[in-house]
C-alpha positions in Angstrom: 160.1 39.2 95.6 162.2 41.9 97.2 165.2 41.9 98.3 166.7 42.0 102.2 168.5 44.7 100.8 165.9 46.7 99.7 163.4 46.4 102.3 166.3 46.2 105.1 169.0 48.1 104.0 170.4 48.7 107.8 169.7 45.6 108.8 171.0 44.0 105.7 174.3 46.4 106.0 174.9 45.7 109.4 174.9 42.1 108.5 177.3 42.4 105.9 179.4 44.5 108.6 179.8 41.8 110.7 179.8 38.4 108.2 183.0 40.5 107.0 184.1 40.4 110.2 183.8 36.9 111.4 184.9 35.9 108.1 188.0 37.9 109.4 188.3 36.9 112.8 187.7 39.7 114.5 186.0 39.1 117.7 187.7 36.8 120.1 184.6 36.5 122.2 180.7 37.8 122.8 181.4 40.8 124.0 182.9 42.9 120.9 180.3 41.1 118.7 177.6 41.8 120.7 178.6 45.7 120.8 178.7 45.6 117.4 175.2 44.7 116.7 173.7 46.5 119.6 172.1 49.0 117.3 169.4 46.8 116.5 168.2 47.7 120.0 168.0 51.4 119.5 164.6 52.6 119.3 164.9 53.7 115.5 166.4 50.4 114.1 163.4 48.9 115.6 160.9 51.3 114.5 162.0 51.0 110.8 162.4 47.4 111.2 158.9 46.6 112.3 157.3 48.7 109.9 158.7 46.2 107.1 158.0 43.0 109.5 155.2 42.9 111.3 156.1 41.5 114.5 159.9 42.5 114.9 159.6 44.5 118.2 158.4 41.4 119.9 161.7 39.4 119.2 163.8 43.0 119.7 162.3 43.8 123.2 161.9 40.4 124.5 164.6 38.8 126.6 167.0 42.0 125.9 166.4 41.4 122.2 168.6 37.9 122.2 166.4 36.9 119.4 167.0 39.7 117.3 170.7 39.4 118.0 170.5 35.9 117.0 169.0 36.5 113.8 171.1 39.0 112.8 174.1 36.8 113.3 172.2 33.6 111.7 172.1 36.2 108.3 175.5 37.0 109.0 176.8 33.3 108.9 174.4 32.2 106.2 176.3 34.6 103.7 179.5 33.3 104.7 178.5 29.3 103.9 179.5 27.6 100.9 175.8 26.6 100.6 174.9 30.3 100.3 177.7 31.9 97.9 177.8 29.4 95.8 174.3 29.5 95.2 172.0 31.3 92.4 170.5 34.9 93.3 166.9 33.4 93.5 168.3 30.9 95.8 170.7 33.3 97.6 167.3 35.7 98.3 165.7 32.7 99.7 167.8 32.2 102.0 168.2 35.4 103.4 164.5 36.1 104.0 164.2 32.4 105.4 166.9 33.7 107.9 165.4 37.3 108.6 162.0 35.8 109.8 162.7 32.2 110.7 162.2 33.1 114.7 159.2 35.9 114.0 157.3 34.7 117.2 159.8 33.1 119.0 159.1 33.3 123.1 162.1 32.3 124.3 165.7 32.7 123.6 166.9 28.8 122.8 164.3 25.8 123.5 161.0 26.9 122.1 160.0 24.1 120.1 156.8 25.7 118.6 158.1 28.2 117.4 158.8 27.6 113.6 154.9 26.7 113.4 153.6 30.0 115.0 156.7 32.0 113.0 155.0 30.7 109.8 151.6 31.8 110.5 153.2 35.2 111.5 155.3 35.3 108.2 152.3 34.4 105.9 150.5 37.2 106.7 153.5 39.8 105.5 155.0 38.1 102.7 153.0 39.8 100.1 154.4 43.3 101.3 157.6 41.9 101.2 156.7 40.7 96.9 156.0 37.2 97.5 153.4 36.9 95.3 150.0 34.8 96.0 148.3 33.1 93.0 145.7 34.1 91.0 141.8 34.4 93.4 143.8 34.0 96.5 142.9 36.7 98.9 143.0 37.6 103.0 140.4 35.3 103.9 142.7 32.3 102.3 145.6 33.6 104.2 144.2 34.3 107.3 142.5 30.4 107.3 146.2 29.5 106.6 147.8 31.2 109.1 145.1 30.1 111.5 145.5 26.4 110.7 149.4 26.3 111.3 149.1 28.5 114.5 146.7 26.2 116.3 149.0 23.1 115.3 150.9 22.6 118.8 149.8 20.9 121.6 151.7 20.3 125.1 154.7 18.5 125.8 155.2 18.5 130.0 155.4 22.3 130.4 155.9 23.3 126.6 154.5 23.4 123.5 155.4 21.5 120.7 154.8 21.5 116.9 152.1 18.8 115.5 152.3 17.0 112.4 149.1 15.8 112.3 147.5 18.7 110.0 150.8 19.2 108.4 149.7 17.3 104.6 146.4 20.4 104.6 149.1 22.7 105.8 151.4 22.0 102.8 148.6 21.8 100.4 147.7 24.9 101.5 151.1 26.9 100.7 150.9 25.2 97.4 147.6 26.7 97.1 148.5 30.4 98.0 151.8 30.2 96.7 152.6 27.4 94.2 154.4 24.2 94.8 158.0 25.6 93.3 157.9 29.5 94.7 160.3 31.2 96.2 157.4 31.8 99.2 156.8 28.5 99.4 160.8 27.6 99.5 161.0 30.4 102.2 157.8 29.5 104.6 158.9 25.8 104.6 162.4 26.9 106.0 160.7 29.0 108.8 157.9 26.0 109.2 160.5 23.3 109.0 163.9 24.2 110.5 163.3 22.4 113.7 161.7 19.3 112.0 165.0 17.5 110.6 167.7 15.6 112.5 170.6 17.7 113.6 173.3 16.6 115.5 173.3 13.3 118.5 173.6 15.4 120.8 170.7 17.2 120.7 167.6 16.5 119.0 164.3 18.2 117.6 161.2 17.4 119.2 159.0 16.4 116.3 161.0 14.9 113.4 159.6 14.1 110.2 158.6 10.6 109.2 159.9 9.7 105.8 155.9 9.5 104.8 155.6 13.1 106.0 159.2 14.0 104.0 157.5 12.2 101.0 155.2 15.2 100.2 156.7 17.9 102.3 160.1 18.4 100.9 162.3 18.9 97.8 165.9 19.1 96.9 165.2 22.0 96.4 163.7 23.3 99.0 166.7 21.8 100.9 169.0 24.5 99.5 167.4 26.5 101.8 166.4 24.8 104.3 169.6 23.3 104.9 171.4 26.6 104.8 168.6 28.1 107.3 169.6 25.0 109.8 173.2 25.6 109.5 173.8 29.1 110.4 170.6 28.5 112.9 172.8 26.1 114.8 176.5 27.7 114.2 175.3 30.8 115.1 174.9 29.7 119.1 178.7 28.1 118.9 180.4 30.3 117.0 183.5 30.6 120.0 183.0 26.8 121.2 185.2 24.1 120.7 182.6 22.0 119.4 181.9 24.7 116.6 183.6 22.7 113.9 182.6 19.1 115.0 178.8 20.4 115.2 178.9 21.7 111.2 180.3 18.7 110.2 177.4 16.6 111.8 175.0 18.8 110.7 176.2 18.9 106.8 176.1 15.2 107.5 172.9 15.3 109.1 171.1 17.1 105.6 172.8 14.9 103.2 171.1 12.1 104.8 167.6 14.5 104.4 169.0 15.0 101.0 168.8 10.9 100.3 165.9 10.3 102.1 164.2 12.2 99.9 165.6 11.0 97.0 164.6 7.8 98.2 161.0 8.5 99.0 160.9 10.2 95.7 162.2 6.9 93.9 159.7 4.8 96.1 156.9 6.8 94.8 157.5 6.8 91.3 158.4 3.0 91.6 154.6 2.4 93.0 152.6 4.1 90.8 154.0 2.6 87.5 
């Protein structure tokens, strides 16, 4: 796999730009943070950036580009976690792809619950120009079925859409067949499929939440490294001057180290019933 750096190198240095300064306290509000990264609206930035990812000038011309600003600043904060720096490079890359494409075909700026589904599909069908490699005899036709499986897995919720669980065992089996059960890809597509599937904080919730029957053959500890970093600096990156900025990452760190048992326990459970 490439890196962000390498395929991104001005989006990738722009982050770094501004994780140095929030790690510095530099901006007392929105408004000098949001100039700062208002070059991802010029017309070049976007032009270079959706020739690497398929999709980008969607999320940069829609709604003023708020979803491109937002995932600029979700990268930004995911470099300056814990979870991220103290990581290994494999695991570090991971997470900054899952955060570069983890809103791909997102429609609007903050409740879109459906979105992490259809931002799969989108993502599977450019990761192999980005060096995710597919497995031996897997080809366009494989991905495309893929693709088309996860992006027809909503249904209506009152007005929205919502994500559906009900083909999600074929749609896991089927990233283990294009990519392997412990990839990178399939560490990175789960974050993007995923990051609005786990319990967050009380006050508000995800729509669709995984059973622990569904966690039982979805997720990994590791695939939690990134996931759980993804779901951080998704979150932090909407509070970053509230009061409830600290509170939230507390309940959220909380939140994934109750994923983290629950799988542990599910794991345990298995292994218990089939000796």
């Amino acid at each position: 796999m490439f890196t962000v750096k390498e395929k991104l190198p001005d989006f990738w240095n722009l982050s770094q730009k501004t994780a140095f300064a929030l790690r510095a306290g530099k901006f007392p509000d929105w408004k000098p943070l949001i100039q700062q990264i208002k070059p991802l609206l010029d017309e070049s930035f976007i032009e270079s950036m959706d020739k690497v990812i398929s999709g980008w000038r969607k999320i940069a011309t829609l709604h003023d580009g708020q979803t491109a600003f937002h995932t600029l600043l979700v990268l930004s904060l995911c470099l300056n976690l814990p979870e991220y720096t103290l990581s290994d490079e494999q695991t570090c890359m991971e997470i900054e792809w899952a955060a570069v494409l983890h809103d791909l075909d997102k429609n609007l700026t903050r409740s879109d619950p459906a979105h992490p589904f259809r931002s799969a599909a989108v993502v599977s069908r450019i990761m192999p120009e980005l060096g995710f490699e597919l497995l031996p005899n897997i080809g366009d036709t494989d991905l495309e079925t893929w693709s088309n499986l996860v992006m027809s897995a909503q249904r209506p919720d009152g007005e929205k859409m919502i994500h559906d669980h009900s083909s999600l065992r074929e749609i896991i089996d089927g990233v283990y067949k294009c990519w392997g059960k412990d990839s990178s890809a399939a560490r990175v597509l789960k974050a993007v499929l995923l990051h609005q599937s786990l319990p967050t904080v009380k006050e508000w919730n995800n729509a669709v939440l995984l059973t622990d029957e569904e966690l039982s053959y979805t997720l990994t500890l590791s695939d939690m490294k990134v996931l759980g970093t993804l779901m951080l600096a998704d979150s932090d990156s909407w509070n970053i001057f509230s009061e409830v900025r600290t509170s939230y990452l507390y309940e959220l760190r909380a939140s994934t180290a109750e994923t983290r048992s629950r799988i542990q326990s599910v794991v345990k459970l298995g292994e218990s019933s089939s000796k």
